[in-house]
C-alpha positions, 0 to 999 in steps of 0.5 A, spaced: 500 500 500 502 506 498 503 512 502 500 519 499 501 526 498 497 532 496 499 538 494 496 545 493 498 551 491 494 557 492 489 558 486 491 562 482 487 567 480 486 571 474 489 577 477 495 574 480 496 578 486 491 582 490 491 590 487 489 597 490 483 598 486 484 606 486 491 607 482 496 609 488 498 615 484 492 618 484 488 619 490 485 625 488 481 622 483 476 616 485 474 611 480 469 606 482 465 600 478 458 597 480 462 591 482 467 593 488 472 586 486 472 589 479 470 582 477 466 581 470 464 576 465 464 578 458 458 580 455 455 584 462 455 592 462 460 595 466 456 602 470 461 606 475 462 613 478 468 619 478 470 624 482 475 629 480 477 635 484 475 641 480 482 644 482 485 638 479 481 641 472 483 648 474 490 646 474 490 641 468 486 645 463 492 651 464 486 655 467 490 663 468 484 667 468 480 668 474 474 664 473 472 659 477 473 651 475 466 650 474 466 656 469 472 653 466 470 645 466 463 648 463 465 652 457 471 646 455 466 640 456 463 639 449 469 640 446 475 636 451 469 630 454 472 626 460 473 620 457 473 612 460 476 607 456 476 599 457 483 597 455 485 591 454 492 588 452 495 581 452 503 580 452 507 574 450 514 572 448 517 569 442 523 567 440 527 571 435 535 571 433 539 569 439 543 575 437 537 580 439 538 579 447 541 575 452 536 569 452 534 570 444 527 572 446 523 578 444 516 581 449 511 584 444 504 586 446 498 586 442 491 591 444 484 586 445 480 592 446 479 599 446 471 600 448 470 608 450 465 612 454 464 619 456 464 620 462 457 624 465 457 630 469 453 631 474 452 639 476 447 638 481 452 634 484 458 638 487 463 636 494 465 640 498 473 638 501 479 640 503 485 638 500 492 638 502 495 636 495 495 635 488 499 631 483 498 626 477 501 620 475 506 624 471 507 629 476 513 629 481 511 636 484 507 637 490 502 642 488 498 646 495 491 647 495 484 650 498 477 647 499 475 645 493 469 642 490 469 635 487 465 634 480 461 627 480 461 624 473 458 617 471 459 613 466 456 606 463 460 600 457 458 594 454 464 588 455 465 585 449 463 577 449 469 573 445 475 577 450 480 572 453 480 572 461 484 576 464 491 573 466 497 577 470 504 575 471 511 579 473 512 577 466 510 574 459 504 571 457 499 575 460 492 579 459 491 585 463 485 589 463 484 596 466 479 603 466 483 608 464 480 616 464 483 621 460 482 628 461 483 634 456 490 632 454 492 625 453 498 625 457 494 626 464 491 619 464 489 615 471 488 608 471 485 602 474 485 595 475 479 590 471 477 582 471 474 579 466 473 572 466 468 568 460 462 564 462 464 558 459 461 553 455 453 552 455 452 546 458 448 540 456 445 535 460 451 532 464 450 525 464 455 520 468 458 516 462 465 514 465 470 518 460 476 513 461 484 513 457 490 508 458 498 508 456 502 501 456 510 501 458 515 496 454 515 492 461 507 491 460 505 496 466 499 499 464 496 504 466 489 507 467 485 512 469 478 514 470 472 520 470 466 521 471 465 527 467 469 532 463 465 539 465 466 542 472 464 549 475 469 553 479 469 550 487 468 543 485 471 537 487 473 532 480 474 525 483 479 521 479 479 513 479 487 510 477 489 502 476 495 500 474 496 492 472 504 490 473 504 483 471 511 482 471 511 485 478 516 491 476 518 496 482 513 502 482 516 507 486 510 513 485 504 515 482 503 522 482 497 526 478 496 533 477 490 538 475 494 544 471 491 550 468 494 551 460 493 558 458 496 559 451 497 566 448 500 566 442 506 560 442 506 563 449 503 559 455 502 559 462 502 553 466 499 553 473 498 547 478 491 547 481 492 541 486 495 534 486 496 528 490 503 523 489 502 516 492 509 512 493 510 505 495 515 501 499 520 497 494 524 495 499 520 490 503 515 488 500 513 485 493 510 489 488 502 488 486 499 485 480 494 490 480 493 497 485 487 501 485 487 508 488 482 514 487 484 522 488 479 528 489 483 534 486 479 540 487 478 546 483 478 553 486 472 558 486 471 564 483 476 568 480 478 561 476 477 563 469 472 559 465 475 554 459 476 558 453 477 556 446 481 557 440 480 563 439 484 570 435 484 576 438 486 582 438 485 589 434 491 592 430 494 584 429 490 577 430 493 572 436 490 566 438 488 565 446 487 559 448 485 556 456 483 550 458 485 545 464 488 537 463 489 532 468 497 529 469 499 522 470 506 520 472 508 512 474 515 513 476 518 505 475 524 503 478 530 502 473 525 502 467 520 506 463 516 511 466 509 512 463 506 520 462 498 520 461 495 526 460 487 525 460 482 529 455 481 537 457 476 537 461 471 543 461 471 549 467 465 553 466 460 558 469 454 557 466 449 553 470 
């Protein structure tokens, strides 16, 4: 009998790491959606509300008469509208001539969407506050001010279906989505972060026809493994039957599986361990089986885990293919003989209920 291991990395979410949702940089200016985790799927409206200080516009309109900051904001409005802008872009690595850098590798990134709003100003809605300083992301000076009333601005945009789910890293490949709110002149712009996950595919009726795959060494170990179904939501638990059948009694020192999230952009890919479970037996003491059986739970994590996303090409200016989806690895690790690699068929992580 074998003793067993699990493992578990932190589920990776599709942001990767906890982020502020304000961007640090820029206090003064407040963006806020109608989901307070910034978490969306593809396809939904996404509403949210603005706050800038109109000593913020004063300044940054380059205001040198003595009109109020409202004055100024209502004579430029129609002409310099406050912009909001869902941005999206996906980075990847591709090999080029060794000579280009140190590891032959080139970074590009290509945009996956540019959905645009005007930000509606709310006259009746002016703040009163005081504020001690101003500054914009681009700015290194501290600028003292007075009181100062805020303009209340609301803006509203459609997420278009068929966009990759978000995925971040410190380096390539990735998928980053950001609000992004432009103000008079293109170079002031204050950002933040956005999650955007599928729903996946539409279900049918699941039924438990039992999915099963094998692989055969040259010593004649077989190994099989076994599902009850290939469609799971976010937060279930996917129970995987194995066997092995060793009819020359060759030493096994472990069996090990592992549930590992794919993610493809380009000729990218991101590869992510969800769980997993090892299982190693004693080959100094005992006599190996001609048949095992063992039965591991490997779990899926909940939302934000990212939907099963088909082969798909994206992009604005240059198409590249995405592609998401989640396998099952089986390792048989044989003493002085021939290791046996399975991966089962995908299985499909979906939303839809």
């Amino acid at each position: 009998m074998g003793n067993t291991t699990n493992s578990n990395s932190a589920p990776p979410s599709p942001t990767g790491r906890v982020i502020d949702r304000q961007n640090s940089a820029t206090k003064q200016i407040h963006i806020s959606t109608n989901h307070a985790d910034g978490f969306y799927f593809t396809g939904e409206r996404l509403t949210g509300t603005v706050k800038i200080p109109t000593s913020f516009l004063h300044y940054h309109l380059y205001n040198k008469s003595p009109r109020t900051s409202i004055d100024l904001f209502n004579t430029r409005s129609l002409r310099n509208p406050i912009i909001i802008e869902l941005v999206g872009d996906a980075t990847y690595s591709a090999e080029v001539d060794a000579a280009a850098d140190s590891d032959g590798h080139a970074t590009h990134k290509v945009n996956l969407c540019r959905q645009r709003s005007i930000v509606t100003i709310n006259q009746n809605k002016i703040e009163t506050e005081s504020t001690v300083s101003l500054f914009s992301s681009l700015d290194t000076e501290l600028i003292p001010t007075n009181s100062s009333s805020v303009l209340n601005g609301t803006f509203q945009l459609y997420i278009p279906d068929g966009l990759p789910p978000s995925l971040s890293n410190n380096r390539a490949p990735s998928v980053v989505y950001t609000l992004e709110l432009r103000l008079s002149s293109s170079r002031y712009r204050y950002q933040i972060p956005i999650t955007l996950n599928t729903r996946g595919s539409i279900l049918h009726t699941i039924t438990d026809i039992e999915l099963s795959d094998s692989a055969i060494n040259r010593n004649d170990i077989c190994l099989r493994a076994y599902l009850s179904r290939n469609i799971y939501r976010p937060g279930e638990q996917i129970p995987v039957r194995i066997n092995y059948s060793n009819p020359q009694q060759r030493f096994v020192r472990s069996i090990t599986i592992r549930l590992v999230q794919f993610y493809r952009i380009h000729n990218d890919q991101n590869r992510s361990i969800l769980d997993g479970k090892e299982w190693t037996f004693d080959i100094l003491t005992m006599l190996p089986p001609r048949q095992w059986t063992g039965e591991a739970h490997l779990q899926l994590p909940s939302q934000p885990l990212q939907a099963s996303y088909s082969t798909n090409s994206v992009g604005t200016t240059q198409r590249i293919e995405c592609e998401l989806d989640y396998r099952i690895l089986i390792n048989l690790n044989e003493k002085k003989g021939d290791d046996i690699n399975l991966t089962l068929a995908p299985i499909q992580v979906t939303y839809q209920k």
